[in-house]
Structures are given as C-alpha cells and as structure tokens.
N, C-alpha and C positions, 0 to 999 in steps of 0.2 A: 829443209825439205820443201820439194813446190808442194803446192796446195792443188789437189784436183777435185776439178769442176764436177759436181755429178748432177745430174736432171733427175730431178723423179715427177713421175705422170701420175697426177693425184686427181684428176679431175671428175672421179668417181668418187671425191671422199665421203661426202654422204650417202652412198648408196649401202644395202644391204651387203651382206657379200664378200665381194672384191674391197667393198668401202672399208671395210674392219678389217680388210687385211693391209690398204692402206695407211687407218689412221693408227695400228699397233705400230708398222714400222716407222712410222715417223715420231712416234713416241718414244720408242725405245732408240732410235736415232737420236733426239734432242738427249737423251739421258748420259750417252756414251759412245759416239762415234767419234773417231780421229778427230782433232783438231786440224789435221791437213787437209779435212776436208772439207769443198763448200757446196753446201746444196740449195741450187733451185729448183723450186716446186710447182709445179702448173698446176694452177686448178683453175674452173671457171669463175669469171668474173663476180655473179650472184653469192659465191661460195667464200671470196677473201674477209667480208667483216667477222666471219664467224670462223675462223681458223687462224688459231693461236702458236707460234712456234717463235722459239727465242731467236731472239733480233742476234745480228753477227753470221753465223755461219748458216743461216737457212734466209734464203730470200724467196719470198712469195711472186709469182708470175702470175697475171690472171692472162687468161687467154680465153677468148670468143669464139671456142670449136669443141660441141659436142661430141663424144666418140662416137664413131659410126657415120661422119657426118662428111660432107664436101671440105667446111672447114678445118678437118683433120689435118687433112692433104694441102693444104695450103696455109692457115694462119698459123696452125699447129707447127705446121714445118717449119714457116718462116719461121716461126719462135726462138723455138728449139738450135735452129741454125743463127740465129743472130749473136746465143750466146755461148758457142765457139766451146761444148762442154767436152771433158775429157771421156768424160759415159756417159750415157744417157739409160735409163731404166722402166723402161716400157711395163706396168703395172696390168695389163690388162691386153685381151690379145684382140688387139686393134692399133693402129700405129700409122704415119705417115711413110707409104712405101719407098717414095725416094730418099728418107734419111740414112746415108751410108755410111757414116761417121760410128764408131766403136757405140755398142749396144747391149745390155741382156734385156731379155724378156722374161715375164713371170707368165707362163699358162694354165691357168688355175685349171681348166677340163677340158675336155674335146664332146662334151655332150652336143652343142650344135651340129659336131659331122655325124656322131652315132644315131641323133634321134632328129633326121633330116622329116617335118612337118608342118605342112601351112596351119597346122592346131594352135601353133606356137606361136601365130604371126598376125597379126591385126589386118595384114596388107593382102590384097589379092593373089589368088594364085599365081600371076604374071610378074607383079613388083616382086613378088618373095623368091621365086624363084633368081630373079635377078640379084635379091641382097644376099640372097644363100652364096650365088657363087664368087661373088664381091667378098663376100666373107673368107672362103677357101681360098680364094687367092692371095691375100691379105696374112692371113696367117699360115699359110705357107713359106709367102717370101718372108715372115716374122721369125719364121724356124730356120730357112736357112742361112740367114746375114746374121742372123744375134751370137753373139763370141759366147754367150751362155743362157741356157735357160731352165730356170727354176720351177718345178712343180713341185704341189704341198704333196704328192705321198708319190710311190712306186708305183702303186697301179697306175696314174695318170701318166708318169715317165715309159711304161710300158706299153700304153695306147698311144702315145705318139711314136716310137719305136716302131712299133707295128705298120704305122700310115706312113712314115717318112723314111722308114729304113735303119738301117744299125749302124752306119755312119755316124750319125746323129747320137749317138746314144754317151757317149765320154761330155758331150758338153752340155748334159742336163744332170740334174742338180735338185733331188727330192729335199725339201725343208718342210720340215712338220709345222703346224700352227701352233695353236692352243686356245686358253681361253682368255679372252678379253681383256688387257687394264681397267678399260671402265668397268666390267662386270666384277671385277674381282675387290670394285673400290665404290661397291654400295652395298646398301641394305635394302631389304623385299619390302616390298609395298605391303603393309600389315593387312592393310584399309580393306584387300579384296579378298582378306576371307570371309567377307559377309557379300558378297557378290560370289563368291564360289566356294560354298559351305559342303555342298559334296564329291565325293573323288571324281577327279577325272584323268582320261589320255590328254596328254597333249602331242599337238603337231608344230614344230615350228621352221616357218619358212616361204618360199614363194608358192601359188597355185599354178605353173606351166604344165603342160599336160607332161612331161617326164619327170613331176615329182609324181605322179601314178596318184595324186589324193582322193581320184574320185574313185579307184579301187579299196580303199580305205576305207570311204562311206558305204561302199557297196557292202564292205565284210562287216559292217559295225552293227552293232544291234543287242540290245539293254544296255543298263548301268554296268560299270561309270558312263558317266556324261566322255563327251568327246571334244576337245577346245583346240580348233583351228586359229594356231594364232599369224599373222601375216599381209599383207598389203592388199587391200580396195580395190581391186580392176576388174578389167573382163572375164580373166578366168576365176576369180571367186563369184562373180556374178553367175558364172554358168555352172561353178558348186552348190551355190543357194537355190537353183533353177532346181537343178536333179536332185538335192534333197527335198523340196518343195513337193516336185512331181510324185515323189518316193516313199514321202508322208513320214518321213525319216523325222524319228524326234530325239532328244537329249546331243540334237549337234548344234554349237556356236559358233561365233568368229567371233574374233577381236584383233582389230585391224591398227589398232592406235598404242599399242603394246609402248611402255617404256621401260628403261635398263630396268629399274627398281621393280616394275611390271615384271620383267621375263624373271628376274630372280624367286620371285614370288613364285611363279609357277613352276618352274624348275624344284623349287623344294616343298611343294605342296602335291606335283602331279603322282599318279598310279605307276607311272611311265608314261615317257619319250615316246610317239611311235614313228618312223619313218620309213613310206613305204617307196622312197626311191627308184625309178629306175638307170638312173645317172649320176654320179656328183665327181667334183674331185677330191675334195677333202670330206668336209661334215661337221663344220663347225658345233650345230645343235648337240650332235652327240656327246663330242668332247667337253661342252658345255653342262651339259644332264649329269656326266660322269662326275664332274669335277663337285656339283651340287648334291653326289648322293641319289640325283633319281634313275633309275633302271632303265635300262633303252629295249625296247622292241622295234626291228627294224628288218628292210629285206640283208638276201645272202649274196647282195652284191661283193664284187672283191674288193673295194675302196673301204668299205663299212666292216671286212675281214680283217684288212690289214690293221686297222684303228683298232679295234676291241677284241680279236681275235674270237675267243669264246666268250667271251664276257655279256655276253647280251644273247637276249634269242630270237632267233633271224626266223625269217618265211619265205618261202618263195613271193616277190612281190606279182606276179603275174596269175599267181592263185588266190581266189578271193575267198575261197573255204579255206585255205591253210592260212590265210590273216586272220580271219573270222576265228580259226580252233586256237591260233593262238594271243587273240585278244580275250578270249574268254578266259583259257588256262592261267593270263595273267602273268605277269615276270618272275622271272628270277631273281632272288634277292642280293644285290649287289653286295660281294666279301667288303671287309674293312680295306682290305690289303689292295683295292682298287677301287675303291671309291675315291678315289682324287687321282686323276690322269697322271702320268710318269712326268712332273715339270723335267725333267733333266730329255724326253724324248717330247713331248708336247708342251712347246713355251713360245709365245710368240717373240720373246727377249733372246735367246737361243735362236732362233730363227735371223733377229734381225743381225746378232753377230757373225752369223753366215754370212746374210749378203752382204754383210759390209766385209768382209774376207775375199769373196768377187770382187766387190771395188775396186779394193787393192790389186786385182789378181785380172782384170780383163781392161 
C-alpha cells in the first residue's frame, strides 16, 4: 500500500485552545494511526525541543511563520509545497491562500465574524479593521477549497451553513472533543487547599470581551469567593481595573494555573460558571462534567448541545438573571452524568474520525 503523506499544522501547540486540540490529536495519532501513513508536523521553530513524538512516521518541520502573519503566505507555503504532501490539515482557520493542493480544514468557531469589535484588538481602529477583513477573506477562501472541513459541534457546522450557504454543508464534519490526556493522567495539586480554604465559582478561560466576564463581575456579589483562572494581558488588566473601581471583593485571578492546578479546582469548585457569549465547542465544560463539578453557564446553543439540561443556563446578557442564578447555586449533578458520554466526548474518537478523512479526501 503507498504511504501518504499528510501535513498537520501544529504551530499553535502550545497555545490554549486550539493547542489542546492539537496536541490530543497528535497523541492519539502516535498511539494508533495507519502505518501507511506518514506525518509532518509544522510547528515554530522556539516550539521543536519541547515536542516529543516517535521518530519514523512523524517528522517534525520547524517553520519561521507565525499564524496570521506575512510569513504564513510565504515560508509557510514554501514549506508545505516543498514537501509534495498527499493532504495537508489546516488546524486552525488561517492558512496560506495559494495552497491548492488537496486539503481539510478544522474551524473550531466563527466568533470573529459574529462578534465583529475593536474591544478585541490591541490595534487601532484603522489596522483592525484592515485584519478583520484579511481574516474574512482568508477563511472564506479556507471554506471553499478544503475537500473537507471539521467542527467540534453542530451549532458551529450551522453558523457556517448560514454565512456560506448550504452547498457547503455535505462536506463538514462535527467531531466532538473531550477531555484532555494530560488531564485525565494527573493528580490535583493537594498543596492549594490551603490557599483556597473556602468555596468558590470558578471561571476558566481567556478574558476577550465575548467571553462576557465582566458581566459576570457585574452579577457577582457575596460568598463564595469567585476564581478567575486564565492568561495576564490587557483584557484581565481592564477586569482588575473595574473590579478595582467597583470595590468588588472576594474576586481573584490566577494566571499561572497548571494541569495538576486546574484538576484541583475542578474538584474543589461550587461550580463551573461560564458566562459566554460565543464558543465552538467548551472544553471547560466537558472538563467540570467529567470531574463531577456542576456547571452554571449562558443558554447559548453550543453549551445546549453539550449538556442539554444538565447545567443551569442564564441569559448571559442579563446581569440579574446571572446574579439570581449564582446565588440559587447549582444543580447537583446525577451520578448517571457525571462523567461525559466517552463514547460521544473523546478526543481518541475524535482523532479516529479524522484519520477516516485521511483516508477518505
């Protein structure tokens, strides 16, 4: 049997996110993909001494092109085109637009078209609006050249449906996530239940203004405490600002979270809360479910399709209805869902799919 060549675009592996849904599938790749097949993996240069994968059928590429970046479109391309792959697998919906060569893409959300704001952008009104529609264009032509493309749930396959038309719609390809290998292969940091002796909400995730968290602080008010956990930048900077101004107290951050860190909170928290106004999938959720902790979260339909009834939603754009229901507190999670459906939420399951695409585009 030939051996074909497949690319994967890995060069977000550390990042939050998209990065853990990278380094699942290349996990569960090294564990049990074809022997016919052989993968190269682009990641940035900084990123190859710390990325481990068995030598033979996985060859590591470093490339010198940040996504979103000049270099995409050119070192990237060259890359990609030098080594003559039979697929290539676009992880992330950014990509060199002249590569014509057989393709799928994974588009984990359309939150950038839905929640079009300079809030979101470090850059002046004038440069932003220019990467905004560098963006649209970019993943437009991503949608219409890729022989297939994958989202983690139905609601996400339905918002592109919507913007691109029903043409489109046969060669997408909902793959559920789940939760982690690494999380499901430690143990909680004992250490910080003397650093967090009493109950609290947790948040976990990034602070862009369409995770809605400053409505969050707005509804919150007495015990439990409230633990923002998530990444140091500008927008938690202007979370500490308005709790500051707001005299808001019993709210933290913690910015430096590790696996063994987030386990810890997950089976110590009150509840999950996530007050969303966009996602594609919901890792957090799935995450909380799988550890037993309750989720309170909005009544988006990405967070419907996940949990169904199993959690108790709010409107996230009402800050009394998050407010009445952080007070009321959760619902207590049945036995009989306390641990995600692995057979419908598995990142293992997941990666037998695309490798079924492999074979198949």
């Amino acid at each position: 049997m030939k051996t074909r060549k497949i690319g994967i675009d890995a060069r977000l592996y550390f990042q939050t996110g998209v990065g853990t849904y990278i380094r699942n599938l290349l996990y569960y790749l090294s564990l049990s993909s074809p022997n016919s097949m052989q993968f190269y993996v682009y990641v940035l240069p900084k990123d190859v001494p710390t990325i481990h994968l068995p030598p033979g059928r996985f060859t590591i590429r470093p490339v010198d092109a940040p996504w979103h970046s000049v270099g995409e479109q050119t070192v990237f391309y060259s890359a990609i085109m030098e080594d003559n792959l039979d697929l290539m697998h676009f992880t992330y919906f950014s990509y060199p637009i002249r590569y014509k060569r057989p393709f799928i893409a994974t588009v984990h959300d359309v939150t950038p078209l839905l929640f079009k704001t300079g809030r979101a952008s470090t850059l002046n009104p004038l440069f932003y609006e220019i990467k905004h529609q560098v963006f649209k264009f970019v993943l437009s032509s991503q949608i219409k050249h890729a022989r297939a493309i994958i989202t983690p749930t139905r609601s996400v396959q339905d918002q592109i449906v919507s913007m691109y038309g029903t043409s489109i719609k046969n060669k997408i390809h909902p793959l559920y996530e789940g939760v982690s290998y690494e999380l499901m292969s430690v143990k909680e940091n004992t250490s910080l239940s003397k650093k967090y002796p009493k109950p609290f909400y947790l948040y976990v995730g990034n602070f862009y203004p369409h995770k809605n968290v400053e409505r969050l602080i707005e509804a919150f008010d007495n015990p439990p405490d409230l633990l923002l956990v998530g990444p140091d930048n500008m927008f938690a900077q202007k979370l500490k600002d308005h709790i500051a101004a707001a005299n808001i107290k019993n709210i933290t951050f913690n910015h430096n979270a590790t696996i063994e860190d987030l386990v810890f909170f997950y089976n110590h928290a009150k509840a999950l809360v996530n007050p969303s106004l966009s996602e594609g999938f919901g890792l957090p959720l799935i995450e909380a479910t799988y550890f037993g902790c309750p989720v309170i979260a909005s009544d988006i339909p990405v967070f419907k399709e996940l949990l169904g009834s199993n959690y108790t939603s709010f409107d996230a754009m009402n800050v009394p209805d998050i407010a009445e229901k952080l007070k009321a507190g959760p619902r207590v999670i049945p036995d009989s869902i306390r641990n995600p459906d692995t057979s419908k939420f598995s990142f293992e399951k997941m990666t037998r799919d695309v490798v079924h695409l492999y074979n198949n585009e």
